[in-house]
C-alpha positions as CSV (number, residue, x, y, z in Angstrom):
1,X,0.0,0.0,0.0
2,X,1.1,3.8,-0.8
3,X,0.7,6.2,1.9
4,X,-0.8,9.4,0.4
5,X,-0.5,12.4,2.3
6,X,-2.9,15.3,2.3
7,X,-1.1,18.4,3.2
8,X,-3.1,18.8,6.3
9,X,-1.5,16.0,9.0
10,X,-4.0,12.9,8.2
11,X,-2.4,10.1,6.7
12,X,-4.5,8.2,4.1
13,X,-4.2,5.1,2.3
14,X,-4.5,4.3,-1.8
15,X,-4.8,0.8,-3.8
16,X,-1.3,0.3,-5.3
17,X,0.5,-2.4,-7.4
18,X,4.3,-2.9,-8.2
19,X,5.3,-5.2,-11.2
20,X,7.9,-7.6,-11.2
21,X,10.7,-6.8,-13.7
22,X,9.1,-8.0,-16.9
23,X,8.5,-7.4,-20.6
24,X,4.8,-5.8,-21.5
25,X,3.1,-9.1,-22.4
26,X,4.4,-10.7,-18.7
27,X,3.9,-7.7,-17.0
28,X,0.3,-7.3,-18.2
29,X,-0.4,-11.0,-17.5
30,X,0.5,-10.1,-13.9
31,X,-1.5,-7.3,-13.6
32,X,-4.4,-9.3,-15.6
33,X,-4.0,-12.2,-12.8
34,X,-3.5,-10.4,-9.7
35,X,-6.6,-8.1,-10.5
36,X,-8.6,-9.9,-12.4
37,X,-12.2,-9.3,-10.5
38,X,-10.9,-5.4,-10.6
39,X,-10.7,-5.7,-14.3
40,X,-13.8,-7.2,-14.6
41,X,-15.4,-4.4,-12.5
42,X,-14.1,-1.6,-14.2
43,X,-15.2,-3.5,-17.7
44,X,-19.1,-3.8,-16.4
45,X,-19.2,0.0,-15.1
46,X,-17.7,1.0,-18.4
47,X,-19.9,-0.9,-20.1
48,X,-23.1,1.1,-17.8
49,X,-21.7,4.2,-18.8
50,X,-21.6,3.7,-22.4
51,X,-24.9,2.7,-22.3
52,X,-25.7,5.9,-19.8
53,X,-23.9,8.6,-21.8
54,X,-24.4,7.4,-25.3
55,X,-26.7,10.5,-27.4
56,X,-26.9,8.0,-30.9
57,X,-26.5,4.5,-31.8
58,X,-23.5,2.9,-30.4
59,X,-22.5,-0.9,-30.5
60,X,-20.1,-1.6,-27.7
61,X,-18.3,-4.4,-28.5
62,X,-17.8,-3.4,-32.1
63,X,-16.1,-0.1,-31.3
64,X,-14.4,-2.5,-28.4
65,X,-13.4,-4.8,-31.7
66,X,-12.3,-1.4,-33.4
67,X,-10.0,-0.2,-30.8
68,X,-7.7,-3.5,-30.2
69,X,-7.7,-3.1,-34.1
70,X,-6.2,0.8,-34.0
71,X,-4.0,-0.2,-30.7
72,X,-2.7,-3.3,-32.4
73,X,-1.9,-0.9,-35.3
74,X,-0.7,1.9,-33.6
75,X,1.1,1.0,-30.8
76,X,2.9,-2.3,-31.0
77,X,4.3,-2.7,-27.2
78,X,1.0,-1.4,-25.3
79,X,-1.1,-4.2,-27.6
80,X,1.5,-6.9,-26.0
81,X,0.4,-5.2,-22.6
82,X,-3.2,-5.3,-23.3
83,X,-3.4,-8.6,-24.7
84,X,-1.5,-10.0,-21.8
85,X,-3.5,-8.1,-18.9
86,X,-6.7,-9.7,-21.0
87,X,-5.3,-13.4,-20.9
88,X,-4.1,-13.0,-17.0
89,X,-7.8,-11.7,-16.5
90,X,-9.5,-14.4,-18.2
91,X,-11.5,-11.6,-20.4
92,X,-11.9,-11.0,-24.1
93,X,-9.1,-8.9,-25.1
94,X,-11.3,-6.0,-26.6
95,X,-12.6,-5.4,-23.5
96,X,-9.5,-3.9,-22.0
97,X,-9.0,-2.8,-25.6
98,X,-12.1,-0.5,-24.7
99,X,-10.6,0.2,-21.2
100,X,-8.0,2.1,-23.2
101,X,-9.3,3.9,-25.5
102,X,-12.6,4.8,-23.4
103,X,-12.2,8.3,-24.1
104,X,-11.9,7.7,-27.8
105,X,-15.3,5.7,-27.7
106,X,-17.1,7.7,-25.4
107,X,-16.3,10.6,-28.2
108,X,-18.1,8.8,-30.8
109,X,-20.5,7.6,-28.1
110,X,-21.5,11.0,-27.1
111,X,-19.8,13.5,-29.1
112,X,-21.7,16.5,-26.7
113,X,-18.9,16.0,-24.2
114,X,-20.8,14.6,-21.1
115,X,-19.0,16.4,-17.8
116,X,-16.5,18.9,-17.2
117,X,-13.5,16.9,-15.0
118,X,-10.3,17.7,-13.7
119,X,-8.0,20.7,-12.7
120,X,-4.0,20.9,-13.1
121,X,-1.7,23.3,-11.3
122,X,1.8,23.3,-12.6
123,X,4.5,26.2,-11.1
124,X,7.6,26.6,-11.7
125,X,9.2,29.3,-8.4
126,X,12.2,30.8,-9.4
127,X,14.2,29.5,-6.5
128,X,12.7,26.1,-5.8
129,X,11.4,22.4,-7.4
130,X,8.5,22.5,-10.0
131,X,5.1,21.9,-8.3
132,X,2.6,20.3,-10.3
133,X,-0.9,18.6,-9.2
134,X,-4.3,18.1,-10.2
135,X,-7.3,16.8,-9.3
136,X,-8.9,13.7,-10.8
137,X,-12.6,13.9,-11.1
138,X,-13.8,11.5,-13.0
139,X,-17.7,9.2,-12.0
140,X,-18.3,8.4,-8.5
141,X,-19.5,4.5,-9.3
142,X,-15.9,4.3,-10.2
143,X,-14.3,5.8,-7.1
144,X,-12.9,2.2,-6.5
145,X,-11.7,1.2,-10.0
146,X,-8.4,3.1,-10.0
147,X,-4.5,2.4,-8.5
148,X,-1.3,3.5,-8.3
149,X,1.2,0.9,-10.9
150,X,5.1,1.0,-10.3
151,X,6.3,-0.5,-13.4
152,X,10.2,-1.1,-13.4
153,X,11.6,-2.2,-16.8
154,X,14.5,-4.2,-17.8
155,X,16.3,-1.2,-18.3
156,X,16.1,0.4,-14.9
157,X,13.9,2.6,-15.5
158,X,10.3,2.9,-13.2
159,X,7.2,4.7,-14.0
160,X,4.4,5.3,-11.7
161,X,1.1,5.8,-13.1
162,X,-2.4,6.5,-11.0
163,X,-4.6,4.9,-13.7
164,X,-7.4,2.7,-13.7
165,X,-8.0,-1.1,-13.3
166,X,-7.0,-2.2,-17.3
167,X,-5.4,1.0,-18.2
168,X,-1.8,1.5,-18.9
169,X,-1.6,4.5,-17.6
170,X,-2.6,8.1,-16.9
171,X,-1.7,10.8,-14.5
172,X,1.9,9.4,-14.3
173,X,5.9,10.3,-13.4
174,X,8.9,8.7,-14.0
175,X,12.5,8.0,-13.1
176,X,13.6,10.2,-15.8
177,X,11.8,13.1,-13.9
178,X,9.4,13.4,-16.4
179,X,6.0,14.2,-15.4
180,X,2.5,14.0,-16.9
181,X,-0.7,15.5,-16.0
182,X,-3.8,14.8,-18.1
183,X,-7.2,17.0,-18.9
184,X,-10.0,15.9,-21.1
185,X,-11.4,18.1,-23.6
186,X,-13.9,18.2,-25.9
187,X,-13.3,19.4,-30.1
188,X,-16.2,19.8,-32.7
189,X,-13.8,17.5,-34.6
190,X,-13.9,14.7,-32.0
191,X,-17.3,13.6,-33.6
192,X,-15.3,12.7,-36.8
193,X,-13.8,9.6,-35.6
194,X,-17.5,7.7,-36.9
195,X,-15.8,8.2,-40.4
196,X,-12.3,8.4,-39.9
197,X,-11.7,5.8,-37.6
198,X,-10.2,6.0,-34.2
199,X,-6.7,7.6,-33.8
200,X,-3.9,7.0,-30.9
201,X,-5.8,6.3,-27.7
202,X,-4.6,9.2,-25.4
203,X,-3.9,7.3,-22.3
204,X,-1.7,5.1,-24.2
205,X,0.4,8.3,-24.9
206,X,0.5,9.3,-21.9
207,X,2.1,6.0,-20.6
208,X,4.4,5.9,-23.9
209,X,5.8,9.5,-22.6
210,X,6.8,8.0,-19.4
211,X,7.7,5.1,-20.6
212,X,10.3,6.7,-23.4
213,X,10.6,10.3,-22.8
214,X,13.8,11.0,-21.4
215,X,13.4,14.9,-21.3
216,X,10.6,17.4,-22.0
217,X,11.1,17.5,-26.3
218,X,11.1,13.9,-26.4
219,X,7.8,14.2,-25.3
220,X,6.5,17.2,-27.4
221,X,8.0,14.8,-30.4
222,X,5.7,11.9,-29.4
223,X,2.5,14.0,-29.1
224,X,3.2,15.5,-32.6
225,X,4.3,12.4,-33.5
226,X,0.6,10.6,-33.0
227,X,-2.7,11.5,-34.8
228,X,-5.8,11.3,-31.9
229,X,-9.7,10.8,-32.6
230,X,-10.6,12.5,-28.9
231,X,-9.3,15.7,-26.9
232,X,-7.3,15.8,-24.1
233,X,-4.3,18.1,-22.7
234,X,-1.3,16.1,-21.8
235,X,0.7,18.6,-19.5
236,X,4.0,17.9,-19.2
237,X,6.7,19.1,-16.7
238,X,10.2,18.2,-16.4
239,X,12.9,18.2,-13.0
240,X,14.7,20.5,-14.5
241,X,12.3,23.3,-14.7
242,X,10.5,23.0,-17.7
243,X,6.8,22.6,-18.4
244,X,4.0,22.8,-21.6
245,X,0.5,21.4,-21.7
246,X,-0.1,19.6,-25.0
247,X,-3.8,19.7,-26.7
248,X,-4.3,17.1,-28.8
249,X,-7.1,16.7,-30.6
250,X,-8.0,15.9,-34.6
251,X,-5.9,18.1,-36.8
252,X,-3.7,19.5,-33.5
253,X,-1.9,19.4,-31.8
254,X,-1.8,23.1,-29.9
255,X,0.6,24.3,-27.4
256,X,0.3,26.2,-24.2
257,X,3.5,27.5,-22.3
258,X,3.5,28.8,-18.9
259,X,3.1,32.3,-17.8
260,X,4.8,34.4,-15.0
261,X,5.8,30.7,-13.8
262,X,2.4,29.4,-13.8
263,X,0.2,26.5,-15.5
264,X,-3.3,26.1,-14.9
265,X,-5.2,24.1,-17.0
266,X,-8.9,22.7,-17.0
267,X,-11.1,21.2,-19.6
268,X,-11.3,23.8,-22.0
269,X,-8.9,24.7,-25.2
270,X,-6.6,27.7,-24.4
271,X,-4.1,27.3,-27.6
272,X,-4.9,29.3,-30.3
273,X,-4.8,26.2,-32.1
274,X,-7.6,24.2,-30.5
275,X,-9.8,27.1,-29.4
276,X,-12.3,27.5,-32.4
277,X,-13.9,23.6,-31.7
278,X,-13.7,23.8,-28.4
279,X,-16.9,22.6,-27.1
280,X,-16.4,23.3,-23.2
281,X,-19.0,25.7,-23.5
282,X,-21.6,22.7,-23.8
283,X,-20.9,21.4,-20.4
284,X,-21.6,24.9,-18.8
285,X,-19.4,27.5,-17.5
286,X,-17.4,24.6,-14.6
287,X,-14.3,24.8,-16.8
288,X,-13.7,28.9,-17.4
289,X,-14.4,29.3,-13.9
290,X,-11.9,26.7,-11.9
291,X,-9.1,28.5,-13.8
292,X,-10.5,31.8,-13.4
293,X,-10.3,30.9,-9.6
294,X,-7.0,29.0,-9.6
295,X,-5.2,31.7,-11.8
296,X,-6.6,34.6,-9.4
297,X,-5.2,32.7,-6.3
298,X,-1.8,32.5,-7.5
299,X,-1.6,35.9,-9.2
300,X,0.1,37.5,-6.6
301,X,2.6,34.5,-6.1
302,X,3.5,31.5,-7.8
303,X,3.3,28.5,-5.4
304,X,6.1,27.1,-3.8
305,X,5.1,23.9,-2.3
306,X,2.1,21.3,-3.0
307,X,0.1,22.3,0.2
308,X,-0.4,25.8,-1.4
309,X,-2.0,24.6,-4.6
310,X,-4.7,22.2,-2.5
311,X,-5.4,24.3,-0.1
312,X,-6.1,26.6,-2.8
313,X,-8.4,23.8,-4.6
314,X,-10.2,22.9,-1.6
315,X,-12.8,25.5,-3.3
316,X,-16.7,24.4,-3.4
317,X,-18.2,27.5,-5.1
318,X,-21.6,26.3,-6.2
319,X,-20.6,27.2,-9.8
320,X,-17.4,25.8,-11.0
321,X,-16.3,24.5,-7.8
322,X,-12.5,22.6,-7.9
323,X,-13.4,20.1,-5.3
324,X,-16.2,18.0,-7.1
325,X,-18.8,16.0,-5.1
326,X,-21.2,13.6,-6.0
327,X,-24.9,15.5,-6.7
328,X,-27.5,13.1,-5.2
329,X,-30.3,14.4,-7.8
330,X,-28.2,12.4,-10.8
331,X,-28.8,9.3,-12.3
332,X,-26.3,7.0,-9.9
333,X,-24.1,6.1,-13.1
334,X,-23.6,9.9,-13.9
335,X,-22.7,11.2,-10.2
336,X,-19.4,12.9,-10.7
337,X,-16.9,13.5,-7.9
338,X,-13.4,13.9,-7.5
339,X,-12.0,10.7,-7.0
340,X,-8.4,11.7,-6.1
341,X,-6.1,14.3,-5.9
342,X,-2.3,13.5,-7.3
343,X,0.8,15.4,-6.5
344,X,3.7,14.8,-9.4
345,X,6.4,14.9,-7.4
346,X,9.4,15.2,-10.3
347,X,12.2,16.1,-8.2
348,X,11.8,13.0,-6.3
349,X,10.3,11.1,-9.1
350,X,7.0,10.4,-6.8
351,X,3.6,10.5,-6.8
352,X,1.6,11.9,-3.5
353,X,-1.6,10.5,-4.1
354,X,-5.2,11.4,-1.5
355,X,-8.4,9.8,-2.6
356,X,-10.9,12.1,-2.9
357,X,-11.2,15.7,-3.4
358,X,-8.6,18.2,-1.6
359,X,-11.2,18.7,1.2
360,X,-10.0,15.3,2.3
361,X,-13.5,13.9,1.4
């Protein structure tokens, strides 16, 4: 078990897994054998929220059958993964096919967008260690679906990852002191993938960057590297200093640099790039107002430690509150919370992980 800490003197505890030192089709059998009920979990509730969000006709397990198609395609090493965290599970391998690319197929599911999730905080003082965290809100039904994976590799080189049961990766940092911080948006172009086909699953980016990025361009070159079907921002920071939040979505990518030392990023398109399909505007105002408030917090100062940004995030305005709690009018499948808040700790090439919202609840 990982001890997370919550800035505030209460010691929590999260779900975590560490890999022997394996090759991807090994190390996702492990995975697939020691967690198999957890896979098969986080397959039904994905399969309930397909069903829950989707706005037009969608057939599951084709699009499932589609995605192991595009990852086998695409991306070579994570289909070894996949397909050996499906045999250790004893499930069909596009289901955790589907697992990864769920925010590709919840695009073509419901194209709309559905809810407005997550906030990021990087800064980058002038005299201290980068700070970077977010919050990860994501559907309360899934609250216990999730870990933190250590991965070592042949090589030496570790990654840790908070990601889902099935997924390679996510919100992640690695030995390298490369760090990744992840935001979904939504692009008028998203919709396209019912024609075009599905493009690089985005979580299987992220845990490509970690896996291979040895410094901040490496990265950059990966994301331009890839062609996506769905929006998300991948913001990277490196231990040296250095940080840029990537949107990708069809025909980006777009770039956004810090300012004044600072980074705040939520679920809407800030590049000049991305900006004229951004569709944020059809989940309400959430997203414009958590960075409104974040940005105004740290105006006067850019953050020098963790505690600063979530204190700052423990913020429940009504209207675009950071700290996200489950509304008990909703349909149960739809309830949206956040369902932990991650500090990327590059300097020490850690992550700092509290379930639940920065309120500690």
């Amino acid at each position: 078990m990982l001890v997370g800490r919550d800035y505030g003197g209460e010691v929590t505890r999260v779900r975590t897994f560490t890999s022997s030192v394996l090759g991807p089709t090994d190390r996702g059998r492990e995975l697939g054998e020691q967690h198999g009920a957890e896979i098969a979990r986080t397959i039904a509730a994905y399969r309930r929220l397909f069903a829950a969000r989707a706005t037009r006709p969608f057939e599951v397990d084709e699009w499932a059958e589609r995605a192991w198609a595009t990852i086998g395609e695409l991306a070579p090493t994570a289909a070894a993964e996949v397909a050996g965290i499906a045999e250790g599970a004893r499930v069909p391998v596009r289901e955790v096919a589907m697992l990864n690319a769920r925010t590709e197929l919840l695009a073509v599911a419901d194209p709309t967008g559905g809810v407005s999730e997550c906030s990021t905080v990087v800064a980058l003082p002038e005299n201290g260690a980068p700070v970077a965290v977010q919050t990860w809100d994501w559907y309360d039904a899934m609250a216990a679906d999730w870990l933190v994976w250590t991965i070592p590799h042949p090589d030496g080189h570790v990654v840790r990852t908070v990601t889902e049961y099935g997924v390679l990766g996510k919100i992640g940092v690695s030995s390298r002191g490369i760090g990744v911080l992840f935001n979904m948006l939504h692009h008028s172009d998203d919709a396209r993938a019912e024609d075009k086909g599905l493009g690089f699953p985005v979580h299987l980016l992220s845990r490509q960057i970690l896996d291979t990025a040895r410094d901040l361009d490496e990265a950059l070159g990966q994301a331009f590297e890839v062609s996506t079907s769905a929006s998300t921002s991948l913001t990277v920071v490196e231990a040296s200093g250095r940080s840029v939040s990537v949107e990708l979505f069809p025909g980006g990518p777009g770039l956004v640099q810090p300012r004044d030392g600072l980074l705040v990023r939520t679920n809407h398109f800030v590049s000049d790039a991305g900006a004229p399909g951004c569709l944020a505007a059809s989940n309400g105002t959430s997203s414009e107002l958590r960075r409104t408030t974040l940005l105004h917090t740290f105006s006067d100062r850019v953050p020098e430690s963790p505690g600063h940004v979530v204190a700052a995030m423990d913020h429940h305005a009504e209207a675009g509150g950071v700290c996200a709690h489950p509304d008990p009018a909703a349909e149960p499948v739809l309830r949206h919370a956040t369902l932990a808040t991650v500090v990327v700790d590059v300097t020490a090439r850690e992550l700092h992980v509290t379930p639940g919202g920065p309120c500690g609840r």
